[in-house]
N, C-alpha and C positions, 0 to 999 in steps of 0.2 A: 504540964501538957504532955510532955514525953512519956511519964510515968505513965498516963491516962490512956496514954496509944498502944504502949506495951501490955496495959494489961486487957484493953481491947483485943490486938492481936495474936491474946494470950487464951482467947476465948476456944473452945476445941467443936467443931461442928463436922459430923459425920466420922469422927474416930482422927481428926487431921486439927490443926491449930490452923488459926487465919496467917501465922507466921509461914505457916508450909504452903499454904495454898498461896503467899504472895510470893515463894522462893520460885515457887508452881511456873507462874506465870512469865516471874522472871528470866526463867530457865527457856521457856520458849519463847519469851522475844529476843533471848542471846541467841536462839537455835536461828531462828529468820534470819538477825542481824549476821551471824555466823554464814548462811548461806549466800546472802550478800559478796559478802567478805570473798570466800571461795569462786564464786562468779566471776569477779574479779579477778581475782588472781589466775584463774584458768582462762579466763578470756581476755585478759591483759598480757599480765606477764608472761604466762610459759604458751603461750600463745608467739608474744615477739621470740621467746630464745626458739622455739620449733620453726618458725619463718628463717631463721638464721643460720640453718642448717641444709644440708643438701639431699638430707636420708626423710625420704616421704612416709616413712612409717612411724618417726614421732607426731606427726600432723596428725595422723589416721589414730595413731593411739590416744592421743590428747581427746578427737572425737569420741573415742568410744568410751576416756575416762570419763567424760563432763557429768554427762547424767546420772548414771550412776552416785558421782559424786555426792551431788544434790541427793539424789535420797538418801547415801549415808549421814549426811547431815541431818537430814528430816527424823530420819531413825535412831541415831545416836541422841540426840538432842531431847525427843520426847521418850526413848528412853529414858535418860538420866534425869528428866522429870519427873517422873511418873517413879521414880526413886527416893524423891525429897517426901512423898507422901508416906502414910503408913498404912495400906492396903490390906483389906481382911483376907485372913487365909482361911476362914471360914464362913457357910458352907463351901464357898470352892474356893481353892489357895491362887489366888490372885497373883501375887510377886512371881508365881512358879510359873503361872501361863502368861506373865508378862515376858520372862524370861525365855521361852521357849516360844513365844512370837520375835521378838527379838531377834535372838539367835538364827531362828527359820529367815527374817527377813534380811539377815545378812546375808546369808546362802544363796536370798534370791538376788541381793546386788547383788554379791559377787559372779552369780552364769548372768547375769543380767549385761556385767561388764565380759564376759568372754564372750556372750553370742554377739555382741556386738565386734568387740575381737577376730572372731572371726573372718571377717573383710579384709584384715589386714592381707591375713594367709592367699586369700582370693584372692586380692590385689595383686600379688609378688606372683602367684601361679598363671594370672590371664597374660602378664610380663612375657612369661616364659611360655605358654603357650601360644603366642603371639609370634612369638618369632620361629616357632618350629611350621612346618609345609602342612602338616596334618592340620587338618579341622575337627576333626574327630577329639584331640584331644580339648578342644574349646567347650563341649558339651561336658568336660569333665571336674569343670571349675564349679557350675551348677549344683552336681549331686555331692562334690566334694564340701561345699557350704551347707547343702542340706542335714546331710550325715552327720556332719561335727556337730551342729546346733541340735541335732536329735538326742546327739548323745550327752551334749552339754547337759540339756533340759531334763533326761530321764534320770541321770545323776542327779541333779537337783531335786527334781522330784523325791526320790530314793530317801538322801539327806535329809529333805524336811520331812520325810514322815517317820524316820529312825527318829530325828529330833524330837517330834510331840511325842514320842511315846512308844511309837506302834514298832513290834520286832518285823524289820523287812524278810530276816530269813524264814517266817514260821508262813509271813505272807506271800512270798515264791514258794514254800511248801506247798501252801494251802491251794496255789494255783497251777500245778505239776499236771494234776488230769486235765483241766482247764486249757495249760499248754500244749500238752499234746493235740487235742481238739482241735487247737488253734493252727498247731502247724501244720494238721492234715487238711483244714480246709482254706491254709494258705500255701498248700505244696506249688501252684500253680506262680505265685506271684513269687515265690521265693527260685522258681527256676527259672522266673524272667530275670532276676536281679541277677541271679550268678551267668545267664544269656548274656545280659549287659555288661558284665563284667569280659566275657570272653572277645565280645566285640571291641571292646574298650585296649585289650590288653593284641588282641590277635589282627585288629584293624583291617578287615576286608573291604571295606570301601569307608569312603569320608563326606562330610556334609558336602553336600553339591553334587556327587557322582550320579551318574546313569547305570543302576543296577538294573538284573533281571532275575528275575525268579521264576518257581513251577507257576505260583500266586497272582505274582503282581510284576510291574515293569512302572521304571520312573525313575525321579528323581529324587534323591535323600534330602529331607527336608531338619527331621531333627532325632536324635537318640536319645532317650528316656533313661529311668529305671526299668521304667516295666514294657514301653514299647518304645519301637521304629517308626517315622514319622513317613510315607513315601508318598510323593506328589506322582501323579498318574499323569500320561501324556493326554488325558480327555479331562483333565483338572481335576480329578477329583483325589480326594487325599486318605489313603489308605493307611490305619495302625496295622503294627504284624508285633505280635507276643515276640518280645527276644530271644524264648525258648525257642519257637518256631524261628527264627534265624540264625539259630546257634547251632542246628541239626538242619540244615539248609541246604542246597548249592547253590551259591549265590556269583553271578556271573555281574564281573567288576566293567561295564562296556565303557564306563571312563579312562580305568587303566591302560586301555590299549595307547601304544606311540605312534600307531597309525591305524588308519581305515583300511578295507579290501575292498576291492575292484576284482571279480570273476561275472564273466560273461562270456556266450560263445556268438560268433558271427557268422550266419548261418547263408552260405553264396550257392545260387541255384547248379543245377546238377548237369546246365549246359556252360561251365564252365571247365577250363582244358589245365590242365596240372601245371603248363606254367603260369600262368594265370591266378591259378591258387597260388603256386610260389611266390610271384610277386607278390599278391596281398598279404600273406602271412611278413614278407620282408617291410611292405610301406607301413603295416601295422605297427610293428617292430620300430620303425625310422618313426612315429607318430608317439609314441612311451619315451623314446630316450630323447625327444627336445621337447617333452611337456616339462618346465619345472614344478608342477603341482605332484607329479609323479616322483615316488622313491627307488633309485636308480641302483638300491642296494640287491632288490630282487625281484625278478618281473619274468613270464611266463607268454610265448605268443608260440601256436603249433597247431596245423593243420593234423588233429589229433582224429579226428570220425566221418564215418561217410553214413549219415542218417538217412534214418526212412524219407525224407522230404526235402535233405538238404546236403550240402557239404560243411559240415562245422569247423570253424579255426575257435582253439580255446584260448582266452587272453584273461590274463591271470598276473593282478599287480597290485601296488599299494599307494595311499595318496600319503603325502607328509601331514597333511590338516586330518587333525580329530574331529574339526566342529564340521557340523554334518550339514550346515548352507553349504559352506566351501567345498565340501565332499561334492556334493549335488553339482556343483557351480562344474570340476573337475570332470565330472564323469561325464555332464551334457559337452563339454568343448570335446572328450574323444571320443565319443556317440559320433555328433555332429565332424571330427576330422575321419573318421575311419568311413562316413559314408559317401566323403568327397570324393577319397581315394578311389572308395568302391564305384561313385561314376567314373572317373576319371580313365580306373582300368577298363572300360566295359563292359563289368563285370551288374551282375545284380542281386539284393539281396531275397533268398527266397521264403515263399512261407510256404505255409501246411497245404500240400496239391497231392491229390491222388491219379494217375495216368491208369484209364482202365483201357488194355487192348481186345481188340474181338477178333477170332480164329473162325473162317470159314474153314468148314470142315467138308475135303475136295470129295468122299465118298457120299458124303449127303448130298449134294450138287447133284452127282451122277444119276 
């Protein structure tokens, strides 16, 4: 009976023995079982010793091993199958482009396991950028993920085509004018990146600020590669080329430590110089017991005698940046300097013109 199955399996159909075609099969239910196995063991074992650790980046890496895994097994496996047979190399040599799918497809686990990879680096940078005041550098965890995985994958790319055959450096020759082309009709986008980069590096404002521009006025919403995000105070939300912000003047209205307060108080022209000195004094006594008021530098001076009025300049700063509180500030000393201004009997004047008329005593006559 044995003899009978041997030489059965001994029988050769399509250039292979039915003994190869059963090593065939066997080879790929050890590759599944094998994958099993692996499953296991990464989501078992090195799974608990990674839980038993205090360092987060063997968890993150064990993630970005798993899959990968699995297809090395998938690939390995029917490789080494596809080995037990005996493949014609004619007309086309078989085992040669077995092997160089192969090969290419290990190329592709392996960036397959570094773009994944990549996270880790994220991870340990949004740490660190977390704790620094800037936000600007938070937008920088984004392009820094993008970059790497571009470069990962262009690599890869490169590898598997040097792999099957093709010379990459005859085919960067071959695209030389091609590139030139390309970089002139990408000069535009390649000087927003190096824009971003200067904003990135020189940090003129940060996500959330109240910038101003010749352009536009708002709030910074987000930083690109290739633009600026700014929320408008009428809501609508404006891109600006980073070129065009990098060749800017860009007025930081968040940065400031405080707000200003300039106004003049403008007291009619039938009041009598002490009168005005008193108001310029209670004006004064009105700034140094506001605590909304910065008592580092402040300005109160019956400075001009105007066409329509007598002007005292008052000239100060609130400790609040946020502009309710500003508002809230500046209506309480509106509202005290005009109490004052009853109280002296004084009043506040506006735009009056006094026209006189001259009888003229020889026309009379």
């Amino acid at each position: 009976m044995w003899q009978q199955i041997s030489v059965t399996l001994d029988r050769t159909f399509w250039g292979n023995t039915l003994w190869q075609y059963v090593f065939f099969a066997l080879a790929i239910i050890a590759t599944l079982v094998l994958r099993l196995i692996v499953k296991h063991a990464i989501d078992v074992w090195l799974r608990r010793l990674t839980a038993k650790t205090a360092w987060e980046a063997d968890d993150r890496l064990l993630d970005a091993f798993r899959r990968p895994a699995f297809f090395l097994v998938y690939v390995s496996g029917f490789y080494l199958a596809l080995e037990l047979l005996s493949l014609p190399a004619e007309p086309i040599d078989v085992p040669r482009f077995t092997y160089a799918l192969f090969t290419s497809l290990l190329i592709f686990d392996g960036a397959w396991f570094l773009y994944s990879a990549t996270e880790i680096l994220c991870f340990y940078l949004t740490r660190f950028t977390d704790k620094t005041e800037s936000k600007l550098d938070d937008q920088l965890v984004p392009i820094v993920r993008k970059s790497l995985r571009v470069i990962i994958v262009a690599l890869a790319l490169v590898m598997i085509i040097q792999n099957l055959g093709y010379s990459v450096s005859s085919l960067l020759a071959g695209l030389g004018l091609g590139g030139l082309a390309f970089a002139l009709a990408a000069k535009d986008s390649l000087a927003n990146m190096f824009g971003s980069v200067t904003i990135f590096t020189d940090r003129p404002f940060q996500i959330g600020d109240w910038i101003k521009m010749a352009s536009v006025e708002g709030i910074v919403e987000d930083v690109g590669f290739r633009s600026t995000r700014v929320r408008t105070f009428a809501k609508t939300l404006v891109s600006i080329p980073n070129s065009k912000i990098a060749n800017e003047i860009i007025e930081n209205v968040a940065a400031r430590p405080m707000r200003r307060i300039s106004m003049r108080v403008g007291l009619s022209y039938e009041s009598s110089a002490d009168q005005m000195q008193a108001a310029v004094e209670a004006i004064r006594e009105i700034l140094e017991s506001h605590e909304g008021i910065d008592q580092g530098y402040w300005l109160v001076y019956f400075d001009e005698l105007g066409d329509t009025s007598l002007s005292i300049f008052v000239y100060c700063f609130t400790k609040t940046t946020v502009w309710a509180e500003y508002l809230q500030i500046r209506q309480e000393l509106n509202l005290a300097i005009m109490r004052k201004v009853e109280q002296l009997g004084l009043e506040i004047a506006f735009p009056t013109q006094t026209v006189y008329l001259r009888r003229d005593a020889a026309a009379e006559a």
